[in-house]
Each structure stands twice: as C-alpha cells, then as structure tokens.
Legacy VTK file of the C-alpha trace (Angstrom):
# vtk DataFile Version 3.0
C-alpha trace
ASCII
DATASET POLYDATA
POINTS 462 float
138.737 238.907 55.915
137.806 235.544 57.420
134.814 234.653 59.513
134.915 232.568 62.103
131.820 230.786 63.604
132.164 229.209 66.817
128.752 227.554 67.712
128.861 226.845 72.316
131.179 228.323 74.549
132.004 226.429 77.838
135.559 225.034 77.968
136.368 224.389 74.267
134.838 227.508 72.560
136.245 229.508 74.967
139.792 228.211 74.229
139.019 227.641 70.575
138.136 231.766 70.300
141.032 232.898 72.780
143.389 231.027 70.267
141.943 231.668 67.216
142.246 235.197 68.032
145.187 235.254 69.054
146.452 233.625 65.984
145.003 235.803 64.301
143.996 239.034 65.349
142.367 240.928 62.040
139.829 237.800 62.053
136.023 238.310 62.320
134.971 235.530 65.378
131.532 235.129 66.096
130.900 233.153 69.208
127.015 231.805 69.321
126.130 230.661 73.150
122.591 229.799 74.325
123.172 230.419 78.062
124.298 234.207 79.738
127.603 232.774 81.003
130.589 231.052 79.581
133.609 228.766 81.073
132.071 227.619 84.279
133.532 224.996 86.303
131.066 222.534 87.190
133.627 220.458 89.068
132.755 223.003 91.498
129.101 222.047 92.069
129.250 219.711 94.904
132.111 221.796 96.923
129.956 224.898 96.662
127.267 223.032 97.951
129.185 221.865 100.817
130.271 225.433 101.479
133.812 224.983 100.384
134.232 227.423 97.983
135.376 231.365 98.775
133.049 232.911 96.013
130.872 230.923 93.136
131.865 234.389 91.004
135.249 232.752 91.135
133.831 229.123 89.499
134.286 231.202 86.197
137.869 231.539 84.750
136.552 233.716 81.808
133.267 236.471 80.691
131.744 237.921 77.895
133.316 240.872 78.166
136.535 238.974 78.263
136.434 237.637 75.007
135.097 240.428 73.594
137.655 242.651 74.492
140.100 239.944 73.137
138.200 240.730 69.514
135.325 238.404 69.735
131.626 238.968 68.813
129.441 237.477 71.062
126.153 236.530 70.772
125.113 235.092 74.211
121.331 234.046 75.267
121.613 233.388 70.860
119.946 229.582 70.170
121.299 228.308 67.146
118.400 226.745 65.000
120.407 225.287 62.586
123.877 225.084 60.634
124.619 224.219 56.747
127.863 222.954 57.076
129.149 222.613 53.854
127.506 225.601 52.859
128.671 227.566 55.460
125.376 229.409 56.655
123.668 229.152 60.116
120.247 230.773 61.670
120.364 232.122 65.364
117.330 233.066 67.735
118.218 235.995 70.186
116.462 234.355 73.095
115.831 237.625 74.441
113.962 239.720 71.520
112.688 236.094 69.628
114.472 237.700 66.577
115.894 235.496 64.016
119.007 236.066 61.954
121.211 234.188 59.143
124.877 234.251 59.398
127.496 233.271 57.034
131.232 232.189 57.815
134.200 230.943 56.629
135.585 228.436 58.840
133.387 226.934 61.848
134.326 225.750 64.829
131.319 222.969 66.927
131.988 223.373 70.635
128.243 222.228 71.645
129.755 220.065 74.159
127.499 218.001 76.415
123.884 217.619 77.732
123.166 215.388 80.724
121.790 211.613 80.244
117.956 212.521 80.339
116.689 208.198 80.505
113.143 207.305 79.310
111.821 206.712 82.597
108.282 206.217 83.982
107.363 210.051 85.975
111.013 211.769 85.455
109.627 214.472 83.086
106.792 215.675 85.840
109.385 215.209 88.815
111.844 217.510 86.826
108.608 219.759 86.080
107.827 220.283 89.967
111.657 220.783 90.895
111.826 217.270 92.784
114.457 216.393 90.360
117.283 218.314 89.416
120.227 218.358 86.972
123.701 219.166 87.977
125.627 220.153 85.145
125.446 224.503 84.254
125.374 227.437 86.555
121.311 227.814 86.657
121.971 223.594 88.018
124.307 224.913 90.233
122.414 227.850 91.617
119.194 225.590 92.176
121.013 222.481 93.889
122.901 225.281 96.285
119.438 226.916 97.053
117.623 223.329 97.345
120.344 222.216 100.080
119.304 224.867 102.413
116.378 223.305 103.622
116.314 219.837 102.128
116.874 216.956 104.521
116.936 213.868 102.502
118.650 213.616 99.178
118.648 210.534 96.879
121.637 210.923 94.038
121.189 208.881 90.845
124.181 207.715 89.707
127.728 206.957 91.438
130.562 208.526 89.257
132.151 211.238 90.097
129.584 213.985 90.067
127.301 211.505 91.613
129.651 210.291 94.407
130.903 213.942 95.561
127.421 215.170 95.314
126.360 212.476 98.076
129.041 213.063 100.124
128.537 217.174 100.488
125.092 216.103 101.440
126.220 214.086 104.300
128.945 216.519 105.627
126.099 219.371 105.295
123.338 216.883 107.204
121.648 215.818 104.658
120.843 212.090 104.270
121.528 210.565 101.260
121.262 207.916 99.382
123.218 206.903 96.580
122.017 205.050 93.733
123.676 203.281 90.616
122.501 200.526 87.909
126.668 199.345 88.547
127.477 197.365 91.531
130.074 199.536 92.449
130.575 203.446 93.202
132.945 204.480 90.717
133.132 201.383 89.139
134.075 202.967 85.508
137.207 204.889 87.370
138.674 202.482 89.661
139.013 198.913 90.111
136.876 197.302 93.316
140.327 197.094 95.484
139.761 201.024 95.946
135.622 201.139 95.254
135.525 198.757 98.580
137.499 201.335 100.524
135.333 204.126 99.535
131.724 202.210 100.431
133.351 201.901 103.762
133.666 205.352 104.076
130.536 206.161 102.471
128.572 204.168 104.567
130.710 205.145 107.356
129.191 208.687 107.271
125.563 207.625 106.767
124.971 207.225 103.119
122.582 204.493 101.968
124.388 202.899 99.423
122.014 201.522 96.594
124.312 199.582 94.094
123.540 197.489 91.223
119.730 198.706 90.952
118.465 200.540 87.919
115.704 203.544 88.180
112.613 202.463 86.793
110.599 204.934 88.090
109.932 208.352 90.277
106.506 209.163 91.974
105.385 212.511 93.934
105.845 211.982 97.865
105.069 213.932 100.701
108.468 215.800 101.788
109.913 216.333 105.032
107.834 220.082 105.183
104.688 217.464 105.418
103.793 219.286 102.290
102.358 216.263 99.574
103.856 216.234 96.257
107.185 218.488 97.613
109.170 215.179 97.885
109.874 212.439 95.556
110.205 208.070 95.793
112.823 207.153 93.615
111.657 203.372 92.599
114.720 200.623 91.609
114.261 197.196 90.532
114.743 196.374 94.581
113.204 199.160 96.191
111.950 202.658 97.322
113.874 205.883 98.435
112.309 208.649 99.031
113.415 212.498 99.568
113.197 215.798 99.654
114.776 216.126 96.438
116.701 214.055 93.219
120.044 214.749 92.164
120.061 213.067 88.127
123.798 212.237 87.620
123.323 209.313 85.067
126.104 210.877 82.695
126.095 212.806 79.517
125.679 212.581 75.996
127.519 214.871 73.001
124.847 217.375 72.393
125.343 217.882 68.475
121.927 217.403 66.993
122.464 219.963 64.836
125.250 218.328 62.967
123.248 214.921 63.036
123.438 212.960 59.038
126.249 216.355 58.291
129.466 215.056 59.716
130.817 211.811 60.371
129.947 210.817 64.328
129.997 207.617 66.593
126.881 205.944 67.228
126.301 207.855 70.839
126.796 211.284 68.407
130.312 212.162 69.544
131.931 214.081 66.133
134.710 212.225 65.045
137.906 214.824 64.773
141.637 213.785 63.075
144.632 214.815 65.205
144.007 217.951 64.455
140.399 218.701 65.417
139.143 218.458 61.568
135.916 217.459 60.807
135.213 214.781 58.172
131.787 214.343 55.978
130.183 211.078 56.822
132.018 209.561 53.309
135.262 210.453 55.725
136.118 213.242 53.502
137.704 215.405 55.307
137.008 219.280 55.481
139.178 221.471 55.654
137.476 224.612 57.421
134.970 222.774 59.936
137.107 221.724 63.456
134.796 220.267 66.393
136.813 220.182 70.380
135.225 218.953 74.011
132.303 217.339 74.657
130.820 217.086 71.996
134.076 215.431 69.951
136.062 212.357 69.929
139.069 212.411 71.526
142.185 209.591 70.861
142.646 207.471 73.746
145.996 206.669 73.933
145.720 203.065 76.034
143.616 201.689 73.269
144.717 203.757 70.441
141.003 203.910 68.967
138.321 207.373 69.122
136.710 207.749 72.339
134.310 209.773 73.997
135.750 210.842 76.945
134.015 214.317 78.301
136.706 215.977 80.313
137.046 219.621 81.005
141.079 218.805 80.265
140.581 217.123 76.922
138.222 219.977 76.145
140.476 222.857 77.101
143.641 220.976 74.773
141.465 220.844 71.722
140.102 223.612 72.529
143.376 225.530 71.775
144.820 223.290 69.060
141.917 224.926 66.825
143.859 227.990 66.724
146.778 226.180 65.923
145.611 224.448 62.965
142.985 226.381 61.472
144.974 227.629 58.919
146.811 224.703 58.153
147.420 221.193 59.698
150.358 222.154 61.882
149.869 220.865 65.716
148.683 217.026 66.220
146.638 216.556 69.351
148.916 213.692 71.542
145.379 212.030 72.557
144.492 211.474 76.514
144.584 209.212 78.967
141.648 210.274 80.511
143.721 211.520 83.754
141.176 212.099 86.697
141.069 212.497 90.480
138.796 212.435 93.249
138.576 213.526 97.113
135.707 212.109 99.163
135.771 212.727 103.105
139.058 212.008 104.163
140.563 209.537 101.148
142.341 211.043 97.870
142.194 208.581 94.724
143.881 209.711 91.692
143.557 207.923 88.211
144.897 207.527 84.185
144.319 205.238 81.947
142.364 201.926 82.110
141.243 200.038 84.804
141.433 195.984 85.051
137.381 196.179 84.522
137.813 198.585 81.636
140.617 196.563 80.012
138.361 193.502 80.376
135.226 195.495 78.948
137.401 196.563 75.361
138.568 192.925 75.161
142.361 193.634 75.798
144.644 191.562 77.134
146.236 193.096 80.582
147.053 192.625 83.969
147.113 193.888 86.795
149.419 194.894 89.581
148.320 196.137 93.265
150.748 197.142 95.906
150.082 199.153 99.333
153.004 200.863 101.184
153.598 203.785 103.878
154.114 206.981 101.368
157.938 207.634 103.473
159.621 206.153 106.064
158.469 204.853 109.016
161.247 206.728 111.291
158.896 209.881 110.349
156.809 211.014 113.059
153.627 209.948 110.983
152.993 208.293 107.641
149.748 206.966 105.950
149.351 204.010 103.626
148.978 204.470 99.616
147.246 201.657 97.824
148.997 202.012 94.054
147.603 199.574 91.013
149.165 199.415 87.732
147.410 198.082 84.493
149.826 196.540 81.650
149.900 194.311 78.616
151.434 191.079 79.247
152.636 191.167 75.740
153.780 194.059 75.064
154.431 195.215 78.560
153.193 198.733 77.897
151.645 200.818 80.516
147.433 200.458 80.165
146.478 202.771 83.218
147.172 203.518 86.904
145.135 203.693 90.276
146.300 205.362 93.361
144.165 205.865 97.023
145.524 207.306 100.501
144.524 209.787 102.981
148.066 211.380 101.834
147.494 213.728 98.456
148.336 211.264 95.746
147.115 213.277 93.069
150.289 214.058 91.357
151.119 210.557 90.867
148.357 209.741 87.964
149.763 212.448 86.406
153.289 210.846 86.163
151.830 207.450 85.132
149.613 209.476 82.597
153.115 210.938 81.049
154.680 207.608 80.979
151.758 206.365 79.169
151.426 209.015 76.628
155.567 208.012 75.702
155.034 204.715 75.069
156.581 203.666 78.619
156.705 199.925 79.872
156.906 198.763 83.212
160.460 198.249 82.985
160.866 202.003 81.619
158.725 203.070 84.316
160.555 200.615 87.207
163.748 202.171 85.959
162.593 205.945 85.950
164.487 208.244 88.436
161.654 209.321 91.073
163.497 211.499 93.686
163.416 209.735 97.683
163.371 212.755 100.563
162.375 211.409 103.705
159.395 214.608 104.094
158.054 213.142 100.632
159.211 209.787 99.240
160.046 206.239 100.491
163.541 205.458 98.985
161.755 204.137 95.935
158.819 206.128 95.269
155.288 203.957 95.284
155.247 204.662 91.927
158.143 203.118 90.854
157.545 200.378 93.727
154.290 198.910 91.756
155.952 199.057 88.875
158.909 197.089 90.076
156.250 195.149 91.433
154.942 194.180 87.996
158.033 193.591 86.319
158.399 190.697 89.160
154.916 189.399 88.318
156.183 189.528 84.886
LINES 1 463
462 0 1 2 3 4 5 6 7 8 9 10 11 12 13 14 15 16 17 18 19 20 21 22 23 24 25 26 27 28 29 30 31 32 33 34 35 36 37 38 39 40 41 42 43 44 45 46 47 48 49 50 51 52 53 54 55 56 57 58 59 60 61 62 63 64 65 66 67 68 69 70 71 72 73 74 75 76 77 78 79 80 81 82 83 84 85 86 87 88 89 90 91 92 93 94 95 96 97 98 99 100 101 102 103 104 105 106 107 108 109 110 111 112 113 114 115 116 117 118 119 120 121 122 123 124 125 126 127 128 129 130 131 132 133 134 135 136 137 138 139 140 141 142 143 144 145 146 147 148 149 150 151 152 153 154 155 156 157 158 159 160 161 162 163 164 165 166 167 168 169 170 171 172 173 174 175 176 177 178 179 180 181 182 183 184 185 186 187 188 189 190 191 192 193 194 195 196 197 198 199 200 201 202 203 204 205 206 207 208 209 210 211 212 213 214 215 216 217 218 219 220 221 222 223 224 225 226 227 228 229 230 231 232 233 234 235 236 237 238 239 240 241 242 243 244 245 246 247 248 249 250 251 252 253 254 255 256 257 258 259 260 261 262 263 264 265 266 267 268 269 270 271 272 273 274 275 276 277 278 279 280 281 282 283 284 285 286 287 288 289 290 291 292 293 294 295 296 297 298 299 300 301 302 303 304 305 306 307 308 309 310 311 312 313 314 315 316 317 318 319 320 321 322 323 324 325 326 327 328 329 330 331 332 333 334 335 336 337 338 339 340 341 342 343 344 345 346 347 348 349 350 351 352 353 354 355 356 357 358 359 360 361 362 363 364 365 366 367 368 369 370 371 372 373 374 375 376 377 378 379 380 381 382 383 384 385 386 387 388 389 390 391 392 393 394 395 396 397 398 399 400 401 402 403 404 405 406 407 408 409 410 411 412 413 414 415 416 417 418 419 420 421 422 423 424 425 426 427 428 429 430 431 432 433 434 435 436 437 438 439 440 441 442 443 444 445 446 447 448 449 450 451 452 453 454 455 456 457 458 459 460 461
C-alpha cells in the first residue's frame, strides 16, 4: 500500500489529491491543511466586496468532505511542524487539541503555495495588530475586508496589480474613497505596457481614486478614523506623502511559502521549488527524486516566452500541476507544456486581457523584442454600434516568434489572450499567426479579426 502525503490544500493539493486518487484508488492520501477550508477563490475578494457575487459559499469549488469521500484523509486546522524529505517522515500539530503526531509516507506531494509580501516596514506589525491593516489573500482576509467595507469610508490600497487595482476600484463603486498606492509608476505596470496603464489611470481617476504612483511605503502610524475614534484609522507614509484612512488594504504581492523545505530541495533565490516537466523535485545537488513532486505557488513553473523557471503564482498554473501529479507519480509519463502566464482584468467599464510578455518585461529579462500596437472598431462600422479594441503584440525581431500579447476595450476581449497564449505555446510567429484562419461575422469580427490585424501589422513593421 502506498502513502501519500500531500502537505497545503488550496488549488494544487486539491487537484494533486483528486488525481492522485483517481489514479489510483487503493492509495492511502493524507492531505495536511492548516486552515478549515480548502480551494477558495480569492479572485473573488474584491467582487464580493463590491456586492457582485450571488453567494461567497459558492467562492469554493471543492470541501473536506469532498475529498474525503473521493478517499482522502484529511487533516484540516493540522500545522505541519516539519518534514524529512528524504526520509520520508513529517510532525503535525492538530491546531485544535495542541496534539502532536509523526507521520510517515511514501511519496509526498508540497502544495504550500503562497503567503502575502509581509515588507519590513516602520509600524506595519502594530497596524496589522489593531486591524488598520489587512491582508487580502484567504477566506478569514476575505471575511474581514467584506465586514470592514460596511462602515469604512476611506480606504488606502498598497500596491497596484491586480488584486490591488480591483480592490480600489470596488471601493469606489461601493463609496468608499480610495487611494491607490504603488512603489511602480504605473498601475499594472508588470501586466501591461503604459499604452493601456494610461487608459486605465484615466478611468481610475475618473471615478475618484487618488492615484499614488511611483512612491514606496516607508511607514504606517495610528490616526484618528472617520468614527472620530483615535487610533481606529491609519496614515500610510510614502517617500512623497501622507494618506490616511479608515483602513489598509496590503497587496504588495506574494512570496512561495516553503520554509519547511528551506536547505532540503533545490529552490530559486525568492524560495520558489524548482520542479522538472513533470512536477519532480530535485535535492539541491539537482539530483532528482523520484517520489517528492511540488505544484502552485509555491513551485516553479516553465515560462514558455523565455524558456527559463519562473515564479509565476497563478491559480491556472496551479490547478495544471496540480493534476499532472497524478499523472506522473508513478512514473514520468505527462510533461507539463509550461505557461504563458495568461491573465485578464475588468475595472469599471474597460476589459484588458493578457499572455505573455510585455515590451517592459521583455526589456527587464534583457531580450531582444518589439513591439506592435494597433487600435480598431471590434466589427464593422455598418453595425448599429461598435467599440474600439486597442491590441499590442510582443515579438523577436530575430526569430519572429510570438513574446506576448495585450488587448483593452469596453467590448469583452478576454478570449483573445487566450488565442495568442495558444499560438505562443506552438511555437507560432507573426507570420503563422497573420496567416491563421480567425472566422469574420459581422455580430463578432471585423473581416480580419484584431487579432490577426496586429499581427499583420507586425509582419509590415517587420
């Protein structure tokens, strides 16, 4: 009989168990998770906070009960103290009794994932202590941001990706002022290149938000809150100025959590576990073991503009690797195809969907690209309405393979990363992709599709 050890359960473990189980049925599968929940979607944060979600219940895709009725055995509210990797023992604390126990497996399976970008800064710890600044990242995040928007009326968000960005803008649709604050001189500047940022400051600022760009925290101080109460707010201090609030939103990014593994396995320097194509684990000698896979956050993933290990925490990278583990737990049998980091975003009224690299992140890695930008009605103008759809296109002037894509519109654009992402993951140039047959209906399409339009585009600039 083979034991299984799968140490976290969000996206990846959750994946890794239902496969592994799946695979193989007789198999004993001990899932280890420090929180009482599994699989939530904390995509969902900001939309429940701006009431746009039917039932948070529904923010979970999977239970407890639902793996262990698939065969699992779950230890949830269980802190794992430690893990022996190569020989194959771990200690657990049941949070809820204090108890200690040792466990033994077979094979083991590190699905940490992630913990949020916690920066050494001057009064953080004691604002995060008297709930003036929160995390956004699990359910008890969730359920304290959704209660805090209730009565707060000022908001200050730290940091300007995505969690950042649609965090600020629920607060402004819900009436609560916000300002929005990032070390970068651009909102979203790691997902988009400043031809779309500009159009989404517009609209931020538009709508109220007090855009703080390109000015790191260096400090938070107790402040008397809108209730008149002192010490129930907090001044968020930048190199250029003061914000104060009701309340803190910390969205600075996050870090693999994997301490546990530290000087065990072979990681990058920001402690991301380095996996093979498929999801082994090597020694820090790079010799590779056969029995000890690691998926999600808290793993490398192969990012398929550069080529080279990443660390790219996405729910969809997770939930891949996630189920490769059953695949190749046995025996090396499914190779993961790598990512190309394929996101999108919808703030107020503007759609931006994106794959690959960016002009900035091209520039960043030292590769040689360029870039390509067109803007054109989404159909015909003989329709009744249209809207415009800004499209970029990254490529290598050498090789003239596809590097990433960048789409915006008040027209749902989404799907079109998602083509650009398939054309990357084949290999595609911009003459592949300028040749590809994209269908033309006047309801949907111009008679060449904006995605194959910027990539005619390119081949021109060529």
């Amino acid at each position: 009989m083979t034991t299984v050890a799968i140490v976290g359960c969000t996206h990846a473990g959750t994946f890794a168990a239902t496969s592994i189980l799946k695979n193989h049925p007789d198999w004993t599968v001990h899932v280890f998770e420090r929180n009482g929940s599994l699989s939530f979607l904390s995509c969902g944060i900001a939309l429940w906070v701006g009431d746009h979600v039917s039932d948070p219940k529904r923010m979970f895709y999977s239970s407890p009960e639902a793996l262990a009725q698939a065969g699992a055995t779950m230890h949830m509210r269980h802190d794992v103290l430690d893990v022996d990797v190569t020989g194959k023992t771990l200690h657990a604390k049941d949070l809820a009794t204090g108890e200690v126990s040792e466990y033994t497996f077979d094979k083991l399976v590190i699905t940490t994932g992630s913990a949020p970008v916690i920066p050494p800064i001057e009064g953080l710890e004691a604002a995060m202590e008297a709930g003036t600044v929160m995390l956004c990242k699990n359910w008890d995040h969730a359920l304290a941001i959704k209660e805090r928007a209730k009565s707060a009326k000022s908001a200050v968000v730290i940091g300007a990706g995505y969690i950042g960005a649609e965090i600020a803008e629920q607060f402004s649709e819900i009436g609560v002022k916000a300002t929005l604050v990032d070390a970068l001189p651009r909102v979203l500047a790691n997902n988009f290149d400043a031809n779309i940022t500009d159009t989404v400051e517009q609209a931020f600022e538009a709508h109220g938000v007090t855009l703080a760009l390109g000015q790191k925290v260096i400090a938070f101080r107790p402040a008397t809150g809108s209730d008149g109460v002192e010490g129930s707010g907090v001044t968020v201090v930048t190199e250029k100025g003061e914000y104060t609030a009701d309340v803190a939103i910390l969205g600075a990014g996050f870090r693999p959590n994997t301490a546990l593994f530290r000087d065990q396995v072979r990681m990058l320097k920001n402690g991301a576990i380095v996996i093979d194509d498929y999801m082994r684990v090597s020694l820090p000698d790079n010799t590779v073991l056969d029995d000890v896979f690691a998926a999600g956050d808290s793993a490398t993933v192969r990012y398929n503009p550069t080529g080279a290990d990443d660390y790219i925490p996405l729910a969809t990278n997770a939930v891949r690797q996630g189920l490769l583990i059953g695949e190749n737990i046995v025996c090396a049998t499914k190779r993961y195809p790598g990512t190309q980091a394929t996101s999108a975003v919808q703030l107020y009224d503007l759609a931006m969907s994106a794959t690959g690299l960016t002009a900035g992140g091209a520039e960043k890695r030292g590769l040689a690209a360029k870039s390509t930008t067109i803007v054109q009605d989404y159909r015909p103008d003989f329709m009744l309405t249209t809207t415009p759809v800004t499209a970029t296109i990254v490529w290598n002037p050498v090789t003239r393979r596809i590097l990433g894509a960048q789409f915006l519109s008040k027209h749902d654009i989404s799907q079109a990363a998602n083509v650009v992402s398939v054309a990357i993951q084949a290999g595609f140039t911009i003459d592949q992709l300028a040749g590809a047959d994209l269908f033309f209906q006047p309801n949907f399409s111009q008679p060449i599709n904006f995605v194959g339009a910027v990539a005619i585009q390119a081949v021109a600039e060529s």
